[in-house]
N, C-alpha and C positions, 0 to 999 in steps of 0.2 A: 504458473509463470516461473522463469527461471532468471535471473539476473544475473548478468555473467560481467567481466572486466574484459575490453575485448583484445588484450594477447590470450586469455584461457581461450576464447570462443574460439580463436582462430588453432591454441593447440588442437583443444579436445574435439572440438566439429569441424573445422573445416572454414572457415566462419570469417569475411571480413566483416569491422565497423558494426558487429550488433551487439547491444547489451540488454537485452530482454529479449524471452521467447514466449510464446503463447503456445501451448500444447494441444490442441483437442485431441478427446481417447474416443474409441467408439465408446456406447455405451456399456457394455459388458467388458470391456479391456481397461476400465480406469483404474482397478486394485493395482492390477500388475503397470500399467504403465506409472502410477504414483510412486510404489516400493521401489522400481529401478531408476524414476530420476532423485528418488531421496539416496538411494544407494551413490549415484551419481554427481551428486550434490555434497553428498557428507566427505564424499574421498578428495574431492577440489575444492569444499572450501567455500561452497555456493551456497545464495541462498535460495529454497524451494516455495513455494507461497504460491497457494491455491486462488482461485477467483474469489470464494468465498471468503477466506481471511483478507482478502484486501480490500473487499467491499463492507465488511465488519468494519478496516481499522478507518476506511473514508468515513465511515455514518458515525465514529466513535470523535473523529475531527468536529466533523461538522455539527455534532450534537453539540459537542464542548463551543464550538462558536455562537451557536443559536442562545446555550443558556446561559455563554460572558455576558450576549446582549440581555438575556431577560435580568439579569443581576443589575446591566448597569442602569436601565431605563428610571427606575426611582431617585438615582444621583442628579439625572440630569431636569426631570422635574424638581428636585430640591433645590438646586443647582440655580433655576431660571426663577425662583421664587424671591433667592439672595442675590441677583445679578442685581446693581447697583443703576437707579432711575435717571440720575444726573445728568 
């Protein structure tokens, strides 16, 4: 994926109103299509991010949300033990 600002999209491609691209390579042409949108990404200032790095930084979110909750679950049964009967 390619994220773009969209006056670059519309210098460099052609491009109204888009700020992400989705790429698919055939399978035998991903080396080279990779090196030329990094090529083309380093020289404008973009940033280049694969599917798999951004399905890595989702699971790395979502891990962190799953185990704030498994941290907080013991507060909140302490918590109900000290809530006031009155």
């Amino acid at each position: 994926m390619a994220y773009m600002e969209g006056q670059t999209a519309r210098r460099l491609l052609g491009v109204d109103d888009v700020n992400t691209f989705v790429v698919n390579a055939k399978p035998g042409a991903r080396a080279a299509v990779e090196e030329k949108l990094k090529s083309l990404c380093g020289k404008s200032g973009l940033l280049l991010q694969s599917f798999a790095d951004l399905r890595r930084r989702i699971d790395t979110i979502i891990n962190g949300v799953v185990a704030s909750f498994g941290c907080c679950w013991p507060g909140f049964i302490i918590g109900a033990f000290g809530w006031p009967t009155r």
